[in-house]
DRENDO-1510 file (C-alpha; in Angstrom, 1 decimal, always signed):
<recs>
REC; n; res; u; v; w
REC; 1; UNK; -43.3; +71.6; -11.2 .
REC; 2; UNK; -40.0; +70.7; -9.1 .
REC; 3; UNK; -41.5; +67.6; -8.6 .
REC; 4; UNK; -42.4; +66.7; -11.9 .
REC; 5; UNK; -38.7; +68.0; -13.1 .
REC; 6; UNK; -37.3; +65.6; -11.1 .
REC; 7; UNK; -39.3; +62.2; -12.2 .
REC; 8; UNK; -38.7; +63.5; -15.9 .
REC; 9; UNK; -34.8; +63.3; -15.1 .
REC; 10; UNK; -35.0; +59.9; -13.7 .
REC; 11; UNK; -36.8; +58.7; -16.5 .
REC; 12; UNK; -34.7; +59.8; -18.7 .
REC; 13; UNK; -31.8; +58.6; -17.0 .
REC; 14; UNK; -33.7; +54.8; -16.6 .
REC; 15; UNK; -33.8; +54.6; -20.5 .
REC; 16; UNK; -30.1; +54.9; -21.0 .
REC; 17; UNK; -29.3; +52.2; -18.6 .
REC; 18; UNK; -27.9; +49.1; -20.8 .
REC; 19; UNK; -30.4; +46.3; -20.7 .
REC; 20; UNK; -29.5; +42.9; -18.3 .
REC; 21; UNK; -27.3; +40.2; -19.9 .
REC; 22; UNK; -28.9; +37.1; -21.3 .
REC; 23; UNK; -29.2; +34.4; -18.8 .
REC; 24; UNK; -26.1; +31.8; -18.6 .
REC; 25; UNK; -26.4; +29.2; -21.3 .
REC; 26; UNK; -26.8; +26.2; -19.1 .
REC; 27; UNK; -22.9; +23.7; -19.9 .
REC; 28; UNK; -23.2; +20.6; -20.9 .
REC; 29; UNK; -20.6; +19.1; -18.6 .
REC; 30; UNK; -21.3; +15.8; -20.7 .
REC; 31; UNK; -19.5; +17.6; -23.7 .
REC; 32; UNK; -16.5; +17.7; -22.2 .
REC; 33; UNK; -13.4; +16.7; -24.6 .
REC; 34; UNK; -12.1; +13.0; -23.8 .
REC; 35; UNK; -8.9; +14.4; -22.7 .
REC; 36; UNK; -9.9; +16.6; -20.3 .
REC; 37; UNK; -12.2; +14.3; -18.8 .
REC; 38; UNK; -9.8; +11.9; -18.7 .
REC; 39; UNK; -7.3; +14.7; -16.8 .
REC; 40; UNK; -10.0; +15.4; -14.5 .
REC; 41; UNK; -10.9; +11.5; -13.5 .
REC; 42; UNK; -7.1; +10.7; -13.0 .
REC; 43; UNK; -7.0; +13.6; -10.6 .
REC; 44; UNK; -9.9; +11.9; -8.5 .
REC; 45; UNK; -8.7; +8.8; -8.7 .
REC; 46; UNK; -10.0; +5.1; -9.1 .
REC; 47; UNK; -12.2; +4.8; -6.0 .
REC; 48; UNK; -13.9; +7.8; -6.6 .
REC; 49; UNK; -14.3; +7.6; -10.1 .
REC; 50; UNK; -15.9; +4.0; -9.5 .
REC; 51; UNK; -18.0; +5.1; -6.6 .
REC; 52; UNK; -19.2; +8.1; -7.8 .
REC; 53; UNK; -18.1; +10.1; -11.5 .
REC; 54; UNK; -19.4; +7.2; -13.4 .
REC; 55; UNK; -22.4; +7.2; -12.8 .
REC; 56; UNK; -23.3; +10.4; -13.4 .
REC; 57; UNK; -23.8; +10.0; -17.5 .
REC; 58; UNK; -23.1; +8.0; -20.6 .
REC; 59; UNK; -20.2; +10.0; -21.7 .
REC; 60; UNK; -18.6; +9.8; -18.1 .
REC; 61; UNK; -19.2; +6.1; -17.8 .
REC; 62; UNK; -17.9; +5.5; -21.3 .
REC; 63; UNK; -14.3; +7.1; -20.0 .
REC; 64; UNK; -14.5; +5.7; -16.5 .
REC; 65; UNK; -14.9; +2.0; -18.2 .
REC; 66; UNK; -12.5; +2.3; -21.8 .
REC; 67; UNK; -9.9; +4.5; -20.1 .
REC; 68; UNK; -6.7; +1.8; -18.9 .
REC; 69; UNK; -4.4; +5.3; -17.9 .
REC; 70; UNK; -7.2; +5.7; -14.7 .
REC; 71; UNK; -6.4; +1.9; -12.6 .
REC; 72; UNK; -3.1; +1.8; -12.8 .
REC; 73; UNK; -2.9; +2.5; -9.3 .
REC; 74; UNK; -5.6; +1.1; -7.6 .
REC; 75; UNK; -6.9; +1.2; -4.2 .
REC; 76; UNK; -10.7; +1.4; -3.5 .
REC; 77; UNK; -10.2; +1.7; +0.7 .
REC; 78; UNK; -10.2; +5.0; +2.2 .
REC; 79; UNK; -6.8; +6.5; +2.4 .
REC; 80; UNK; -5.2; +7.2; +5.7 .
REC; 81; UNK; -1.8; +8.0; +4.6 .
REC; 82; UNK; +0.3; +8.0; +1.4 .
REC; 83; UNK; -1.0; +4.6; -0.4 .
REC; 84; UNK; -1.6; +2.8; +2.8 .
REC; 85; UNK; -5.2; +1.7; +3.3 .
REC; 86; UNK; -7.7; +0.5; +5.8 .
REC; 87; UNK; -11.3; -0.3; +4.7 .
REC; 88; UNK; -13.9; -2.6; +6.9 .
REC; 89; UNK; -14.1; -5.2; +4.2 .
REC; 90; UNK; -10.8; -7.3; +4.8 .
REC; 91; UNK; -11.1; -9.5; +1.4 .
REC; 92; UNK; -11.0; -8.2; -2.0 .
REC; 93; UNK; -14.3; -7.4; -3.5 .
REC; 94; UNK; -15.4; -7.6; -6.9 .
REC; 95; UNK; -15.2; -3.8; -7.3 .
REC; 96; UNK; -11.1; -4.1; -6.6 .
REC; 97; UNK; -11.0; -7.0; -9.1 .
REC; 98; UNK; -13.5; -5.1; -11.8 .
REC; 99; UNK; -10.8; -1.9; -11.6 .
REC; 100; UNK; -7.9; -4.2; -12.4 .
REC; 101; UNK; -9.0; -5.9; -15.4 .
REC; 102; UNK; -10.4; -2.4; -16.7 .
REC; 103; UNK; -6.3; -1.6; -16.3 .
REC; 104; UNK; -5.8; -3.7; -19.2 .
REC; 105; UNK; -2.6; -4.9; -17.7 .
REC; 106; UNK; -1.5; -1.7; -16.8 .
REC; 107; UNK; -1.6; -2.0; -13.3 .
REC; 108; UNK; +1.2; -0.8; -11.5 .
REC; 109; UNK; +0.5; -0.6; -7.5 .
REC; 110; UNK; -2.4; -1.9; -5.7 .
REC; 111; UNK; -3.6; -1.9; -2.3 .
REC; 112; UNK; -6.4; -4.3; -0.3 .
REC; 113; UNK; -7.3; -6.9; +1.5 .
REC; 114; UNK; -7.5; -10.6; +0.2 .
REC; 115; UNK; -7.3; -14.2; +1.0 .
REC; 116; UNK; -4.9; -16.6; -1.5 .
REC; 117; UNK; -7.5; -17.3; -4.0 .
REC; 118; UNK; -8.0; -13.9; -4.9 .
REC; 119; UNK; -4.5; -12.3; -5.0 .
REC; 120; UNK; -3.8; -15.4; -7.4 .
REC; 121; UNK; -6.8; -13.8; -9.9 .
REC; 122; UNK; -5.5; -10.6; -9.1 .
REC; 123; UNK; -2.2; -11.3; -10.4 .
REC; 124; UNK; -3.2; -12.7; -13.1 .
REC; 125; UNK; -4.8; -9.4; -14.3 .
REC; 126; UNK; -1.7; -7.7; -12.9 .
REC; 127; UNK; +1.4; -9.5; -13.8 .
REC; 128; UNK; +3.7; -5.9; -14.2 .
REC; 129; UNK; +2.9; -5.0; -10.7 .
REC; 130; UNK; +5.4; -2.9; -9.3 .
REC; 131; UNK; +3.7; -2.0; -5.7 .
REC; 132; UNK; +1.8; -4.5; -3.8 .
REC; 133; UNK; -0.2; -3.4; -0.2 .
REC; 134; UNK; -2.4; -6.3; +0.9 .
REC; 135; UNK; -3.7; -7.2; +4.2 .
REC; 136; UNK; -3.9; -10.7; +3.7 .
REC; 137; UNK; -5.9; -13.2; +5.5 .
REC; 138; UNK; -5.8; -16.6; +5.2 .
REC; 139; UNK; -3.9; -20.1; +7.2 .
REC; 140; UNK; -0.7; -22.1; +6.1 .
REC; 141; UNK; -2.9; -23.1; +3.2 .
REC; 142; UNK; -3.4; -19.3; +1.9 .
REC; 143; UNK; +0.0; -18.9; +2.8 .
REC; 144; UNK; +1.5; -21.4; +0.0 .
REC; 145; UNK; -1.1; -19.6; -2.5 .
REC; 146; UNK; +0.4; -16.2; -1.3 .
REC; 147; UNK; +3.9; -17.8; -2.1 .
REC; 148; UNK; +2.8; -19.2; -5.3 .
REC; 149; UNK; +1.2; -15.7; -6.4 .
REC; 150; UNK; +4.0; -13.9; -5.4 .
REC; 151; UNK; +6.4; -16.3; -8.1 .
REC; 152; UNK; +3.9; -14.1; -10.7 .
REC; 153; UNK; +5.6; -11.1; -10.1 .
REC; 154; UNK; +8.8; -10.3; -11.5 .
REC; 155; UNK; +8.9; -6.7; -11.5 .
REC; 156; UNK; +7.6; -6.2; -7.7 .
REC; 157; UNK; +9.5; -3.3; -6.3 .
REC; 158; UNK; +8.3; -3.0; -3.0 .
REC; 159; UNK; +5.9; -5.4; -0.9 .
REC; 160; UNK; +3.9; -4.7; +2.5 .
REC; 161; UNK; +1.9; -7.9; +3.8 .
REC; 162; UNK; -0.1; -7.6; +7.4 .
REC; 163; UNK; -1.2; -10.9; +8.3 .
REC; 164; UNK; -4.5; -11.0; +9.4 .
REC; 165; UNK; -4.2; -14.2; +11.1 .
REC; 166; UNK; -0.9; -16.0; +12.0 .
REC; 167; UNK; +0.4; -18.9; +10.5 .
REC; 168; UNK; +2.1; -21.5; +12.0 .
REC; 169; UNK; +6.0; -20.6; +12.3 .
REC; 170; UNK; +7.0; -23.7; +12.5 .
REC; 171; UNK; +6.2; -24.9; +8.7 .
REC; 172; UNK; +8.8; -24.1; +6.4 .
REC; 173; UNK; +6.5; -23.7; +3.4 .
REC; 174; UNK; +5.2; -20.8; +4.9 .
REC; 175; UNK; +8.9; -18.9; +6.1 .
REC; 176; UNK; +7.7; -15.3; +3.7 .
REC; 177; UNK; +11.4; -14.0; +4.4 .
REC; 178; UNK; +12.6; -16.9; +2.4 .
REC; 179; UNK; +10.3; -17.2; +0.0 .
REC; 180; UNK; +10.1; -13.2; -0.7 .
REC; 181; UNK; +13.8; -13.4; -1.3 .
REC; 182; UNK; +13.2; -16.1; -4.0 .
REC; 183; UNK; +10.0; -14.9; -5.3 .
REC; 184; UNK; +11.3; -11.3; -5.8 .
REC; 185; UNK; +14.8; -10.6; -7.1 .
REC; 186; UNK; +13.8; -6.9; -7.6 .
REC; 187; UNK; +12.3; -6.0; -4.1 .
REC; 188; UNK; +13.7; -3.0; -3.1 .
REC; 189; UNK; +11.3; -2.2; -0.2 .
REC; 190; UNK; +9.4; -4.9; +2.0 .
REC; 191; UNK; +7.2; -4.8; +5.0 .
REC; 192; UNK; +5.8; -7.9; +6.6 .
REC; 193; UNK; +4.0; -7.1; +9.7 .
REC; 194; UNK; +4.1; -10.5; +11.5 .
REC; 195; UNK; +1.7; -9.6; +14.7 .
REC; 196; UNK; -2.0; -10.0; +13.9 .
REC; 197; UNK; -2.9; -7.1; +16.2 .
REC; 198; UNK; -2.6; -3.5; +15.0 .
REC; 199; UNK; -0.8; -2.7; +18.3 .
REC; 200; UNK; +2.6; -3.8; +17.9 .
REC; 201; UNK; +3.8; -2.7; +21.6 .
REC; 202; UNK; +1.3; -5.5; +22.5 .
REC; 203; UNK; +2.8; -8.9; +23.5 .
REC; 204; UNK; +0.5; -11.9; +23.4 .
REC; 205; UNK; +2.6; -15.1; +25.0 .
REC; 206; UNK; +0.3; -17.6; +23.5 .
REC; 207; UNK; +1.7; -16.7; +19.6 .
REC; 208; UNK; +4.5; -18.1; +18.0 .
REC; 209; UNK; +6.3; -15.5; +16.3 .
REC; 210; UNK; +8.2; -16.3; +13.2 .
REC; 211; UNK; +11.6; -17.3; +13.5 .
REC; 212; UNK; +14.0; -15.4; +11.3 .
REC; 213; UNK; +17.2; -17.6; +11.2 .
REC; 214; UNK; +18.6; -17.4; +8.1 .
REC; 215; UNK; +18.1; -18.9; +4.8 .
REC; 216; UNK; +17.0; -15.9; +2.7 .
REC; 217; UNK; +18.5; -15.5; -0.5 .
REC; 218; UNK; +20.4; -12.1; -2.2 .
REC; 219; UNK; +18.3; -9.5; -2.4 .
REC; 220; UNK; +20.8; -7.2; -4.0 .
REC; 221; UNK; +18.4; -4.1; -4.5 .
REC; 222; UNK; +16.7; -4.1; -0.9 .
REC; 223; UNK; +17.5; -0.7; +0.6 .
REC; 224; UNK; +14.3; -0.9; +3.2 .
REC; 225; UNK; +13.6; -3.8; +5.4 .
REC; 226; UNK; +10.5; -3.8; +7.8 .
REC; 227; UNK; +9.9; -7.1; +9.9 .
REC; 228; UNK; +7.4; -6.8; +12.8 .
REC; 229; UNK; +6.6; -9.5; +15.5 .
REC; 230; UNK; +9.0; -11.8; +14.9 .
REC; 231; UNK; +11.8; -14.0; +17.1 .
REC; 232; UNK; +15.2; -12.9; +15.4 .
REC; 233; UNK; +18.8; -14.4; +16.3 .
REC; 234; UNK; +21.7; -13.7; +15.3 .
REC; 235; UNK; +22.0; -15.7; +12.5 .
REC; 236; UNK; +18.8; -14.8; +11.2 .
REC; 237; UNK; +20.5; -11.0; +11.4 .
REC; 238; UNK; +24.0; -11.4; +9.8 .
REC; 239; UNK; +22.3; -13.7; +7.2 .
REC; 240; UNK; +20.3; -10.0; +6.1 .
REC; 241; UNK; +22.9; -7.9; +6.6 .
REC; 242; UNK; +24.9; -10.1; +4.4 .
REC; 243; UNK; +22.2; -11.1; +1.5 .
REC; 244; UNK; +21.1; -7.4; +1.1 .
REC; 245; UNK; +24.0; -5.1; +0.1 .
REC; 246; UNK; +22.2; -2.0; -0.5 .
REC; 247; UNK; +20.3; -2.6; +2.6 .
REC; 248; UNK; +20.5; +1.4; +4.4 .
REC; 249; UNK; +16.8; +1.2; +6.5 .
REC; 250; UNK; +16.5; -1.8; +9.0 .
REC; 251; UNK; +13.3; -1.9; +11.5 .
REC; 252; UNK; +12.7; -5.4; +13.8 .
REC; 253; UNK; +10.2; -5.6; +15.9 .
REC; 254; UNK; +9.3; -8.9; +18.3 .
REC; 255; UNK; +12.5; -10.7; +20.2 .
REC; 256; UNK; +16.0; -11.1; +19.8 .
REC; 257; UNK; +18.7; -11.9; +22.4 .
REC; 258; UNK; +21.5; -9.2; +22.9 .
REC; 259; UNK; +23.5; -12.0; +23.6 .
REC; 260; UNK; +24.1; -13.1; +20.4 .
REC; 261; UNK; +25.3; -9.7; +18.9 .
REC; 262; UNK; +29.4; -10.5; +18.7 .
REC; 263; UNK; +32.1; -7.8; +17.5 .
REC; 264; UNK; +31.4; -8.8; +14.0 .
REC; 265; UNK; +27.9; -8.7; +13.9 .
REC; 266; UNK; +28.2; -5.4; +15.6 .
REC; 267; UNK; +30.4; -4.0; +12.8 .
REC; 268; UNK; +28.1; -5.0; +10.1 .
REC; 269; UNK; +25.2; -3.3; +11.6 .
REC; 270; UNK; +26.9; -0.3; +11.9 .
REC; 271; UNK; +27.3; -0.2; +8.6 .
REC; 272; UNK; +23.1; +0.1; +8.0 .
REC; 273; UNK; +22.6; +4.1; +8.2 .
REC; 274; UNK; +18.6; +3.6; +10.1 .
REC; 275; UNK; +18.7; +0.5; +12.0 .
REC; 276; UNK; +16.0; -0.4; +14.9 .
REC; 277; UNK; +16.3; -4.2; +16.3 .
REC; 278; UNK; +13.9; -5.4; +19.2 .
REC; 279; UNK; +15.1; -4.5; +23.0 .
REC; 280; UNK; +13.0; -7.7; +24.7 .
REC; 281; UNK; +15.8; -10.0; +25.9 .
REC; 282; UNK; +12.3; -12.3; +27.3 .
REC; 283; UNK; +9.8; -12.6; +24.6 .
REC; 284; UNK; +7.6; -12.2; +27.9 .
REC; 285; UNK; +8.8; -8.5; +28.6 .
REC; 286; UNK; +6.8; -5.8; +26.8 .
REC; 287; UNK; +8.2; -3.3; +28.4 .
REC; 288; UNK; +9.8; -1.3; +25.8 .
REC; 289; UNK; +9.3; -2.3; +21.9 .
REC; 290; UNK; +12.4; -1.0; +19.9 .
REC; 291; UNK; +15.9; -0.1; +20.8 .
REC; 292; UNK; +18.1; +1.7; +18.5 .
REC; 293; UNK; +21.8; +0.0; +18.7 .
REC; 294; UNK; +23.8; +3.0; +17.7 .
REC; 295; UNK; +21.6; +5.9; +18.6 .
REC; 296; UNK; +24.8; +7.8; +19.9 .
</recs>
């Protein structure tokens, strides 16, 4: 009887228990609205919506393809650092070139690797560039193309070239300094990374660095100037200090004679708020790569 009290009281007790929700309707994440979508693929960015979100359906692919706002900053390597890239492939693939012209002409930064051929079809698909971050391979050859597509690109702000191979110093069609100064009235940042090797304290005696000895023109919105690997003198440094007025970051790397720093040259560097110039009085001596003139 206690027994059977007690089942009755469950049982009771069972029926008033409020039946299990319906099973989750199943989302269409195809459905999504355009404009979130679109939020969502700019937050991935263009390598990864290229690589991976548009394939995953028709409605995806259709914004990944039709949708300008997602390349306008493009760089399809693998990101070590804020917009600098390293990938294996040094020359610009198709994919790179595909993402630009899907831009629509919007393309404001891009970063890569490519030969002169290519950065001229790049340009061409990117003339309102404002950020350009190449590691560019090529001989004196590519390096007139490189001049020639840099002409193309009137709004460039700021510019980082490694050279994957060096050029021969000693052909003034090739002097970048000079012809970034001419090519690009609005620089305001630029990086050009001389050395060939990614180890910059390295010092190989068999390469000609480039000579930086004046000649560039005014640069009068500059306030950032990298040079790395390269044989400066002293004319090479007052004719910077003079032809970029705003100039408030200066970093050389590579050779320059202590010798040739007089009281006035002195005086105008002091007036650059970061500067770094090389310490290798022997382009032989490796021992130490930078020295800051007015660390005290």
């Amino acid at each position: 009887m206690y027994i059977s009290s007690h089942y009755d009281f469950y049982r009771s007790q069972r029926k008033k228990l409020p039946p299990p929700p319906p099973p989750a309707e199943a989302r269409d994440w195809a459905a999504l609205p355009h404009d979130i979508l679109l939020d969502v693929f700019l937050k991935l960015g263009s390598r990864e919506v290229m690589m991976g979100a548009e394939f995953a359906c028709t409605a995806w692919r259709r914004v990944a393809m039709h949708e300008p706002a997602l390349y306008r900053r493009v760089c399809m390597a693998e990101a070590i650092a804020p917009w600098r890239c390293v990938d294996d492939e040094s020359d610009l693939t198709e994919r790179d070139l595909v993402a630009v012209d899907r831009a629509a002409g919007q393309c404001v930064a891009f970063a890569g690797g490519c030969n002169g051929g290519e950065l001229l079809r790049l340009v061409q698909s990117a003339s309102s560039l404002k950020h350009l971050d190449i590691e560019y391979d090529g001989d004196n050859e590519y390096g007139q193309e490189l001049i020639a597509a840099l002409k193309k690109l009137p709004l460039l702000e700021e510019l980082h070239i490694s050279l994957l191979s060096a050029m021969d110093p000693s052909d003034p069609q090739t002097d970048l300094l000079q012809h970034v100064s001419k090519a690009c009235p609005r620089i305001k940042k630029l990086e050009l990374r001389y050395s060939p090797s990614s180890d910059l304290s390295f010092v190989d005696p068999e390469i000609e660095r480039e000579l930086i000895n004046g000649g560039i023109s005014v640069m009068p919105e500059l306030s950032s100037l990298e040079l790395y690997e390269c044989d400066l003198t002293g004319e090479g440094l007052k004719d910077i200090l003079d032809n970029c007025p705003l100039l408030e970051s200066l970093c050389i790397s590579g050779y320059f004679d202590e010798r040739e720093m007089d009281e006035e040259l002195r005086e105008k560097c002091a007036k650059v708020k970061n500067l770094i110039l090389p310490d290798r009085g022997d382009p032989y001596d490796s021992n130490e790569a930078y020295y800051d003139h007015f660390e005290d």
